[in-house]
C-alpha positions in Angstrom: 6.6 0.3 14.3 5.8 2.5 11.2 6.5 6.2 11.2 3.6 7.9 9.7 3.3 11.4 8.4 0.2 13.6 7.9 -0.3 14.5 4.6 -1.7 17.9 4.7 -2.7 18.4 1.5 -5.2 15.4 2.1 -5.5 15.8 5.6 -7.4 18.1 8.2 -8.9 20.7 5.3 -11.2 21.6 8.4 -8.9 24.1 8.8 -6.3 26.6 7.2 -3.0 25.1 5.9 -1.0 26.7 8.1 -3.1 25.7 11.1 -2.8 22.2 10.0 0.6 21.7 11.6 -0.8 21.9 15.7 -3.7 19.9 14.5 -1.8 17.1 12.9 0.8 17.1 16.4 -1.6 17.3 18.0 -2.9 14.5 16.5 0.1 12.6 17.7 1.9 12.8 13.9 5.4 13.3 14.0 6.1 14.3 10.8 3.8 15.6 8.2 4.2 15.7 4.1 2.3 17.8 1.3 2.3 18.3 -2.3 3.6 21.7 -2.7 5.2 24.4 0.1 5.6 27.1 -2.6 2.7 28.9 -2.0 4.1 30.2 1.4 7.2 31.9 2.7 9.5 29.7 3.7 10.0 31.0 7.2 7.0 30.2 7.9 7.2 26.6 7.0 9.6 26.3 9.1 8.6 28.4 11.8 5.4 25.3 12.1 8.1 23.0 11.7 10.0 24.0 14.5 6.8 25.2 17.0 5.3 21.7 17.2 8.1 19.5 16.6 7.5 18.4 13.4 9.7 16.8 10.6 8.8 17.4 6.8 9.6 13.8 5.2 8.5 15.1 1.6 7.2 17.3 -0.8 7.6 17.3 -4.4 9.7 19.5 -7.4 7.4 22.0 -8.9 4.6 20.3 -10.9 3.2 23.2 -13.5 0.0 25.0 -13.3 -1.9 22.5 -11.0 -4.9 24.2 -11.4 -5.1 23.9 -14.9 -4.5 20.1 -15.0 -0.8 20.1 -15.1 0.7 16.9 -13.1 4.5 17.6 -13.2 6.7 18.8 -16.5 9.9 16.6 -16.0 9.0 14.8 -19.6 7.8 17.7 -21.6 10.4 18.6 -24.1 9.3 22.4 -24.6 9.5 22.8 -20.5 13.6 22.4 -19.4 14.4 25.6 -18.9 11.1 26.0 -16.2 12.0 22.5 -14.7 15.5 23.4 -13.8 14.5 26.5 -12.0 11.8 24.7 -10.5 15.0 22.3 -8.9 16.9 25.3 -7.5 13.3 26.6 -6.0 13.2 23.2 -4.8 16.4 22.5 -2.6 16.0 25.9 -1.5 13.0 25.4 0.3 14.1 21.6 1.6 17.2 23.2 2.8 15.3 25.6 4.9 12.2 23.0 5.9 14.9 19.9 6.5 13.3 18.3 4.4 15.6 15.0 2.9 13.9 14.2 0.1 11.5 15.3 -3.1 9.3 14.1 -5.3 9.6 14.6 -8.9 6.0 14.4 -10.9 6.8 12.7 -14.5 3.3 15.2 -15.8 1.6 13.4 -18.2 2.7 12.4 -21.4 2.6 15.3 -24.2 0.6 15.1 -27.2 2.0 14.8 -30.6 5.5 14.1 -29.1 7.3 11.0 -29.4 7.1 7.9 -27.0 11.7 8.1 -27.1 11.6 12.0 -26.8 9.5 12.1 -23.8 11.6 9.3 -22.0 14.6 11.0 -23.0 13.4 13.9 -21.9 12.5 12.7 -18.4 16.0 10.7 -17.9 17.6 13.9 -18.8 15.7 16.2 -16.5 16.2 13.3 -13.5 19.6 12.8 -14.5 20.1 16.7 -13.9 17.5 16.9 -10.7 19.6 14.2 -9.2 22.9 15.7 -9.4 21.5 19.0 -8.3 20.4 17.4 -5.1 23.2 15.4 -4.3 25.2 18.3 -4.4 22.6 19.6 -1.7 22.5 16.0 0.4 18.4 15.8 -1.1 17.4 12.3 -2.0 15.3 12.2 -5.7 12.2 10.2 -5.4 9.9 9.5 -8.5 6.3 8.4 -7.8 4.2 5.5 -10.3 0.5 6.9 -10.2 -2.5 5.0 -11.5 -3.8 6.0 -15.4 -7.0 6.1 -13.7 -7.1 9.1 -11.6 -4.5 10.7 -13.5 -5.2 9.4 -17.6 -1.6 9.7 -19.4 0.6 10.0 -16.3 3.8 9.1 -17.9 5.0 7.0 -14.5 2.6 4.5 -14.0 4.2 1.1 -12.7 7.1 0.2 -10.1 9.1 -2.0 -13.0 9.1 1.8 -15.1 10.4 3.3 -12.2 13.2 0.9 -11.7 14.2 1.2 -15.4 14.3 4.2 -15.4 16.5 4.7 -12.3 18.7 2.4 -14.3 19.1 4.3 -17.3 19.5 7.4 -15.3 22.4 6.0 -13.7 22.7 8.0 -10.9 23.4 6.7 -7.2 20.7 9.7 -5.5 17.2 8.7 -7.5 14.9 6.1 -5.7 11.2 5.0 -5.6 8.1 6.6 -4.2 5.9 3.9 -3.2 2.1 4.4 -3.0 0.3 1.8 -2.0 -2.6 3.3 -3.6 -1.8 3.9 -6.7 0.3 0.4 -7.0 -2.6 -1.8 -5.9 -4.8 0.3 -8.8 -1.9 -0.9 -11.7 -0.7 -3.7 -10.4 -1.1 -5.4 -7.3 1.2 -8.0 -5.6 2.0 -5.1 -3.2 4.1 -7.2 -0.6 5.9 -9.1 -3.2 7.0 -5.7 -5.0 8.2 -4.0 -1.8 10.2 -6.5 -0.6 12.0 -7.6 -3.9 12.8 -3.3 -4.3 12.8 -2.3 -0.9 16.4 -1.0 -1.5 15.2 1.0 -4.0 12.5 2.5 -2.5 13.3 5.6 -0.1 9.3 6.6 0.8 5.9 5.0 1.1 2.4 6.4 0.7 -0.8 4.7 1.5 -5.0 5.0 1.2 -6.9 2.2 0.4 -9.2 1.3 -2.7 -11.6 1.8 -3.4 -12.1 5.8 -3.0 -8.6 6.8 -1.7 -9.7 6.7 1.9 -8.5 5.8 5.0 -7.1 2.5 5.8 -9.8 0.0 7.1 -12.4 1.0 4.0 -11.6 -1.1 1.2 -9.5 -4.0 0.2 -6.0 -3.5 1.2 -4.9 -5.7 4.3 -3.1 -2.3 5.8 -3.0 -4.5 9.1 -0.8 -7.2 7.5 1.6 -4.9 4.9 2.3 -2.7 8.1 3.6 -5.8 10.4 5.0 -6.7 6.8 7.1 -3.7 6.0 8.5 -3.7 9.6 9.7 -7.2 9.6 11.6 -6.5 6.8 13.5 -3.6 7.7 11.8 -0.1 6.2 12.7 2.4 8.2 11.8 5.6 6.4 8.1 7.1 6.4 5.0 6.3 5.4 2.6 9.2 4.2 -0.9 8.9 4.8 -2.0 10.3 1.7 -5.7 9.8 2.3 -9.3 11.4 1.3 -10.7 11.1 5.1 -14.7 9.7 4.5 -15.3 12.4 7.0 -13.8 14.7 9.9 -10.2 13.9 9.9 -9.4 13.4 13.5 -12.4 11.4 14.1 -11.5 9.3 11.2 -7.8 8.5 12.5 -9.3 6.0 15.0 -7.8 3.7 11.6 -4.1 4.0 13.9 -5.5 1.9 16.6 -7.2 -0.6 15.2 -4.1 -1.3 12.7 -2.2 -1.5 15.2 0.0 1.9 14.5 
């Protein structure tokens, strides 16, 4: 059966982050996910980790000023120096949190730059990142997300990712899977897992249209769960979800997928 984490970033905004933790064990989630833990101390990450039983599965390199628009910096030029500290910030807070792997936001694509610099920007800063980590036993994920929430993104199909991962060259970078974002671009979702399931480390899912919870739009999470099972993934699977409403009420999606 699927393992699925809570992402609580998306999830349970009912109620303070830090509080999110009991609600999403609770909630019978064994491990959760979110975008950034830099905002907090921490010990007291972990301290939620540890208090309900949790495992953190993921959460991503530093990304820029989020509030201003910024979606990662790992293929801006003018931005190495701030990315590299942003890995050392990074593997120490999975080192303290557990945590086994991280995300690395490609940001979206800088104006007036050229299409070769930015690429060889972003190989560079992975090919570093990915070191870096393996030194720390940290798996380096990179995540295609659709042009249509996110206009620019640099990363935006699986075929990119693997390309890249090939030019990087390095034995510790694999693929972030949404399911979300991958239906949006591209479809033939079963077919692309199973042809790169070695290559990719994490999945995410919401369905489409809206980015809500399994069940609402067109992707048969019913089938792709049985799916991914049969064929061996063993890793996590983020539910990376806009809830249509309360989010505990709404996870009545588990039972009826089976999950």
């Amino acid at each position: 059966m699927p393992k699925l984490a809570a992402n609580l970033t998306m999830l349970y905004n009912e109620v303070d982050f830090l509080d999110r933790f009991a609600t999403a064990a609770k909630s019978g989630f064994k491990g959760v996910e979110y975008l950034f833990p830099y905002a907090y101390p921490k010990e007291a990450l972990a301290e939620q980790l540890d208090k309900h039983g949790l495992t953190q599965v993921l959460h991503n390199l530093p990304a820029g000023d989020w509030a201003k628009g910024e979606r990662g910096i790992a293929c801006h030029p003018d931005r190495l120096g701030e990315f590299r500290e942003g890995v050392a910030l990074a593997i120490d807070y999975a080192r303290a949190l557990r945590c086994p792997q991280v995300n690395c936001l490609a940001g979206i694509a800088p104006n007036g730059v050229a299409p070769d610099k930015v690429r060889a920007t972003f190989v560079e800063n992975l090919r570093y990142a990915a070191e870096q980590l393996k030194a720390a036993r940290i798996r380096l994920l990179i995540e295609p997300i659709n042009t249509f929430d996110i206009p620019g993104f640099y990363l935006s199909r699986t075929a990119q990712a693997l390309d890249l991962i090939a030019e990087v060259g390095s034995d510790n970078l694999y693929v972030q899977y949404d399911v979300y974002h991958m239906q949006r671009m591209e479809g033939e979702l079963a077919a692309t897992i199973k042809a790169n399931l070695a290559s990719i480390a994490h999945l995410q899912l919401a369905d489409n249209p809206g980015r809500n919870e399994p069940g609402t739009g067109e992707i048969n999470y019913r089938f792709l769960f049985g799916f991914v099972d049969a064929l061996g993934y063993d890793g996590w699977i983020g539910c990376e979800y806009k809830p249509k409403g309360d989010t505990v009420a709404g996870l009545a999606w588990r039972a009826a997928h089976g999950v």
